[in-house]
C-alpha positions in Angstrom: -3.8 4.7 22.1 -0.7 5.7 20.1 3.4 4.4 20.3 6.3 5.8 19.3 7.6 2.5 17.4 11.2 4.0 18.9 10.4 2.3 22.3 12.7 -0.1 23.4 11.0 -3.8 23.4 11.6 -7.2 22.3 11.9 -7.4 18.3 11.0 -10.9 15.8 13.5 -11.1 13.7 11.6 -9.7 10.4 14.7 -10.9 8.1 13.1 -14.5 8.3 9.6 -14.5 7.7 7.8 -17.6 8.7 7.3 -20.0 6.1 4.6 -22.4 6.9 2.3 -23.0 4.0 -1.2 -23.8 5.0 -3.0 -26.3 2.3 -5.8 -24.3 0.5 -9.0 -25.8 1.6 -12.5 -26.1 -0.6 -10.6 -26.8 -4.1 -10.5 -30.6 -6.0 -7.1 -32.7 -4.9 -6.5 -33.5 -8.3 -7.9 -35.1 -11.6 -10.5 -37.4 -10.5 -12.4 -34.2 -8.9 -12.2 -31.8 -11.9 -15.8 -32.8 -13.2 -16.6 -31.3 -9.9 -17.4 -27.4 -9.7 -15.0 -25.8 -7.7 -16.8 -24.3 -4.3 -15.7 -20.2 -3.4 -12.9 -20.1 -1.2 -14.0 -17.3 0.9 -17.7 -15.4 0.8 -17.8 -12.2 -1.8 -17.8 -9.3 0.4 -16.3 -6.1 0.5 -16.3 -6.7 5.0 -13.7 -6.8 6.8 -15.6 -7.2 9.9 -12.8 -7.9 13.0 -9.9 -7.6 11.0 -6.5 -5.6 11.6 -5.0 -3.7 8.7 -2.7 -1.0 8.5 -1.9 1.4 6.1 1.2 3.4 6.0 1.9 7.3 5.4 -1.5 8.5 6.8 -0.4 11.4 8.1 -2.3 13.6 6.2 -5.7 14.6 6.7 -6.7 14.7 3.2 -4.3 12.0 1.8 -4.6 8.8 0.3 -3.5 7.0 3.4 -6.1 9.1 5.5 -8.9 8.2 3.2 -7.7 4.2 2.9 -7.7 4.4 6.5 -11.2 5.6 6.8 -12.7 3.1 4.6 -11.3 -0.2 5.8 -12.8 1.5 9.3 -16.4 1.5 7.2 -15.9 -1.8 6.6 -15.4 -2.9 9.7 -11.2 -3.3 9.9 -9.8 -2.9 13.1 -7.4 -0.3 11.7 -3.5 1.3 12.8 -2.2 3.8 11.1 1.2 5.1 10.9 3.6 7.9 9.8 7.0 9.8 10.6 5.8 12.1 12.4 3.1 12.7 15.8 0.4 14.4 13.9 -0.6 10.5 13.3 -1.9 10.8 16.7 -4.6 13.5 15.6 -5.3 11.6 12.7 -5.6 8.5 14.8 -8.0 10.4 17.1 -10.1 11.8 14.3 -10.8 8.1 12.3 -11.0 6.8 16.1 -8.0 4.4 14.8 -4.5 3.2 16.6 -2.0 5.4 15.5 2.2 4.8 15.7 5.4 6.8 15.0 7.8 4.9 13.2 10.6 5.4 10.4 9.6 3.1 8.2 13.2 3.2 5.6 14.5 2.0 9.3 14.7 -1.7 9.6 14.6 -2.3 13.6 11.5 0.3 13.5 9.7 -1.8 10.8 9.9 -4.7 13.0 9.4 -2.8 16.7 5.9 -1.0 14.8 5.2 -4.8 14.0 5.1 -6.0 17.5 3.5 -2.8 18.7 0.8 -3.4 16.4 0.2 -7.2 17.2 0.4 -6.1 20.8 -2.1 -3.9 20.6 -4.7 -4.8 17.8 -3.8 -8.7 16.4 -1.7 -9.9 13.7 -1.9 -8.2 10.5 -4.3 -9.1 7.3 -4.3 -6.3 5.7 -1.3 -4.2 4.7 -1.7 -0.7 2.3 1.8 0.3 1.6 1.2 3.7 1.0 3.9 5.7 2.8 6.1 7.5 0.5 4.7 11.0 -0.3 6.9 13.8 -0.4 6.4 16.2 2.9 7.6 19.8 3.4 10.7 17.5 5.9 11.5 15.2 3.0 10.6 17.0 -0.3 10.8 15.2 -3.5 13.8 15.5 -5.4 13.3 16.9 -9.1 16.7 16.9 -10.5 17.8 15.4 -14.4 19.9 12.1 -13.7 23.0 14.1 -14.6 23.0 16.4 -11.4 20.9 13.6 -9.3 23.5 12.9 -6.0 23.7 9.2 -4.8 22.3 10.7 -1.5 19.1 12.0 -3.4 18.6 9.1 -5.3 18.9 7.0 -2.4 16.3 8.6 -0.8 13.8 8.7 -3.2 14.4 4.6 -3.7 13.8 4.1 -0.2 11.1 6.4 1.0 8.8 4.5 -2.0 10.2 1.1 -2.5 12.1 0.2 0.9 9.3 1.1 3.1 6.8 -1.3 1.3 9.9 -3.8 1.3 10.6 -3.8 4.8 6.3 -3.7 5.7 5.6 -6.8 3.4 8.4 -8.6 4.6 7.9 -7.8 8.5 4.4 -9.2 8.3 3.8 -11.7 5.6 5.0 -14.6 7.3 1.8 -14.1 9.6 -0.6 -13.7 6.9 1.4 -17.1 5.5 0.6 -19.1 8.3 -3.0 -17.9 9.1 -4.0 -18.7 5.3 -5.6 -15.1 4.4 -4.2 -11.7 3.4 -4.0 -8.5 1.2 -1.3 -6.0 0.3 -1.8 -3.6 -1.9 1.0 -1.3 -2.6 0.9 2.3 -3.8 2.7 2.8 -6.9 2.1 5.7 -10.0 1.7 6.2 -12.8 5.2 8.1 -13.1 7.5 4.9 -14.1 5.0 1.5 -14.3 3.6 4.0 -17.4 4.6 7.1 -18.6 7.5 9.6 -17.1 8.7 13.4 -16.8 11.6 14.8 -17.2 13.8 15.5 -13.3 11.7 12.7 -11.9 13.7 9.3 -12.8 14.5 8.6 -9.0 10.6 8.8 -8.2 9.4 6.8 -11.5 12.3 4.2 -10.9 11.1 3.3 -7.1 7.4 3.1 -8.2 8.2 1.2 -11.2 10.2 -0.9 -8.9 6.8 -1.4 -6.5 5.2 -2.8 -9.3 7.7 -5.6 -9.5 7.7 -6.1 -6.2 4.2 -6.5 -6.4 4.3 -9.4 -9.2 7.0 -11.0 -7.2 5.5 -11.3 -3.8 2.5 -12.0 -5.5 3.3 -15.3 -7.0 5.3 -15.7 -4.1 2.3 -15.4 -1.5 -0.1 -17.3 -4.3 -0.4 -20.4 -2.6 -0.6 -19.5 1.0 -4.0 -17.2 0.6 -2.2 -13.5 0.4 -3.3 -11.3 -2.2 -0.7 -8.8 -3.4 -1.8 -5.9 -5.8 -0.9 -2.5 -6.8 -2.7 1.0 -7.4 -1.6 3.3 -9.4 -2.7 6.9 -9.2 -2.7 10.0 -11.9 -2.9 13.4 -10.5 -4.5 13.4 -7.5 -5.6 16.7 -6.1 -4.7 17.4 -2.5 -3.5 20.1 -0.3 -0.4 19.7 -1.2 -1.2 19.9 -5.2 0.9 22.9 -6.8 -0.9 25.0 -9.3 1.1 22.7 -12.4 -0.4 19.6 -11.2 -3.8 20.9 -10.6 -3.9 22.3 -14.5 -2.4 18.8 -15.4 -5.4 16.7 -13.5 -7.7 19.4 -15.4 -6.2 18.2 -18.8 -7.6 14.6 -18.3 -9.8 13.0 -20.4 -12.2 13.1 -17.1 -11.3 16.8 -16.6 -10.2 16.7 -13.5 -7.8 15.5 -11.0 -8.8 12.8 -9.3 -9.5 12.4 -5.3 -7.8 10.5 -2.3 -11.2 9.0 -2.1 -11.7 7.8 -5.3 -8.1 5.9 -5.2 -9.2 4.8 -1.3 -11.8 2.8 -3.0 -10.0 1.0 -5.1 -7.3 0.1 -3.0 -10.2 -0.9 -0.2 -11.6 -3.0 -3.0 -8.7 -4.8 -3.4 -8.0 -5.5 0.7 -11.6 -7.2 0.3 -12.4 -10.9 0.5 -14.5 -10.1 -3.0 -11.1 -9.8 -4.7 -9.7 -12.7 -3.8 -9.3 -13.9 -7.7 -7.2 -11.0 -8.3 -3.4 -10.9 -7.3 -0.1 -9.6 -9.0 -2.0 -6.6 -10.2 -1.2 -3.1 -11.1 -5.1 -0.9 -11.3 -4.2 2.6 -12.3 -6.5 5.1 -11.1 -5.9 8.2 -13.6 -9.3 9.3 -15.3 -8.1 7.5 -18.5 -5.3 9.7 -19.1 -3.1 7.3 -19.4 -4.7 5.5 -22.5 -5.2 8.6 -24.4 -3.6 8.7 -27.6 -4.4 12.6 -28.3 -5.9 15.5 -26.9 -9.6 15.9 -27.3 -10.6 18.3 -29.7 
C-alpha cells in the first residue's frame, strides 16, 4: 500500500532523537576477562530475514535505489521505498515493496514518512540514503563557482547531504534503543576523491556525506548501528549522456559500472556479516580511481 507522506498525522519530534544506549552484550567487562576470546556479537549472514529497511530515491526503475531495494527484498528485508514523486508506487508494485511520496529536503515530511513507515511495516534497521540523483524536475546544476547562484548551490547541498541528514536523524534514535542498525549513505566519487570542473556544489555535498558518515559513525559505535558509505564511479543508466558513457568505457575495467553491482555492496554493508565495519567510505569505480595513467 502506498502514502503520500503529506498526509496530515501526528509527528515525533525528529529534532531529539532518543538517546538510550543499550550495554553491548557477549564482549569481556573488563581486564580480568581479556584472556577470554571474545564471542561474535551477531551471526555472519548476509539475511535480513523480518527486517524493515528503507532506501531513499528509488524512483527509478533501473537506479541504484531500485536495485538496493530489490536486494534487501532477496534477503529477506521487509522493505519501503520512497521518492518525490508517485511513480514510487509502480516501482513499489513491481519489487512487491511499500512505497511513500515524500520531500525528503522537507523536515516535517522526513518525520510524517517516519511514522508512516513504522505504522505500516515496524521501526527501521536499515536505512540506504540514496536519494539525491538529478531528475529531468530537479536537474543538476553544472555551473563554475563564479556564476553558481546561492539558490543553485543550495539545492545541490540539500538534495545530497540534507536528505541523508534529516533520514539518519529521524530514525537513529530507534535503531539506538533496539541495539542493531545499518546506514549506508550514498556518496561519489566526485568530491570524497577526485572532481570536475562546473561540479563543486555536487562534489562538496557528497564529500560532505562522507563526513557525515564518520561522524555518526563513531557517534552510533556504541549503541550497535553501523554507518558506512558507497561511493560510485560512472554508473551506466538510462539516464547516462553519451560523455559519461565514453568516460565509464575509459576505466581500467572498461566499462561503466551497474546499479547492481553498487546494490551489492551497499546490501553487503546493511548485513549482520559487516558488522566489524563502520565509518567507511567503499568506492565502487572499476579501479579508476587508483589509476595513476592510462593503460597503454
Amino acid at each position: 500500500m502506498a502514502i503520500d507522506a503529506r498526509g496530515g498525522r501526528s509527528r515525533r519530534d525528529v529534532s531529539r532523537p532518543g538517546t538510550v544506549r543499550r550495554p553491548r552484550g557477549g564482549f569481556p567487562a573488563g581486564p580480568a576477562d581479556q584472556d577470554q576470546p571474545a564471542p561474535l556479537a551477531e551471526p555472519v549472514t548476509m539475511r535480513l530475514d523480518g527486517r524493515v529497511a528503507l532506501v531513499t530515491g528509488a524512483g527509478s526503475p533501473d537506479g541504484i535505489g531500485y536495485a538496493t531495494a530489490r536486494r534487501l527484498t532477496d534477503l529477506g528485508a521487509r522493505v519501503a521505498i520512497v521518492s518525490t514523486t508517485r511513480r514510487i508506487h509502480e516501482r513499489a508494485g513491481e519489487l512487491g515493496v511499500t512505497g511513500f511520496v515524500a520531500d525528503l529536503t522537507d523536515e516535517a515530511e522526513v518525520g510524517a514518512l517516519a511514522d508512516a513507515v513504522a505504522e505500516q511495516l515496524g521501526d527501521v534497521e536499515v536505512l540506504v540514503n540514496n536519494a539525491g540523483l538529478a531528475s529531468r524536475a530537479s536537474p543538476e546544476v553544472l555551473r563554475p563557482v563564479a556564476q553558481l547562484s546561492y539558490d543553485e548551490w543550495r539545492g545541490e547541498i540539500d538534495r545530497n547531504l540534507t536528505t541523508a541528514f534529516l533520514c539518519s536523524r529521524a530514525f537513529i534514535g530507534g535503531m539506538a534503543e533496539r541495539g542493531w542498525g545499518r546506514i549506508v549513505n550514498l556518496a561519489a566519487t566526485a568530491g570524497p576523491v577526485n572532481a570536475l570542473p562546473t561540479e563543486a556544489a555536487y562534489a562538496a555535498a557528497k564529500a560532505g556525506v562522507v563526513g557525515l558518515t564518520r561522524a555518526l559513525a563513531m557517534e552510533m559505535i556504541a549503541d550497535g548501528v553501523t554507518v558506512n558509505a558507497v561511493a560510485p564511479g560512472t554508473i551506466y543508466t538510462a539516464a547516462s549522456t553519451a560523455a559519461e558513457i565514453k568516460q565509464g568505457l575509459g576505466t581500467p575495467v572498461g566499462r561503466p559500472g551497474t546499479p547492481d553491482e553498487v546494490a551489492a555492496a551497499i546490501a553487503f554493508l546493511c548485513s549482520p556479516a559487516a558488522s566489524y565495519i563502520t565509518g567507511q567510505m567503499l568506492v565502487v569505480d572499476g579501479g579508476n580511481s587508483v589509476r595513476e595513467a592510462e593503460f597503454r
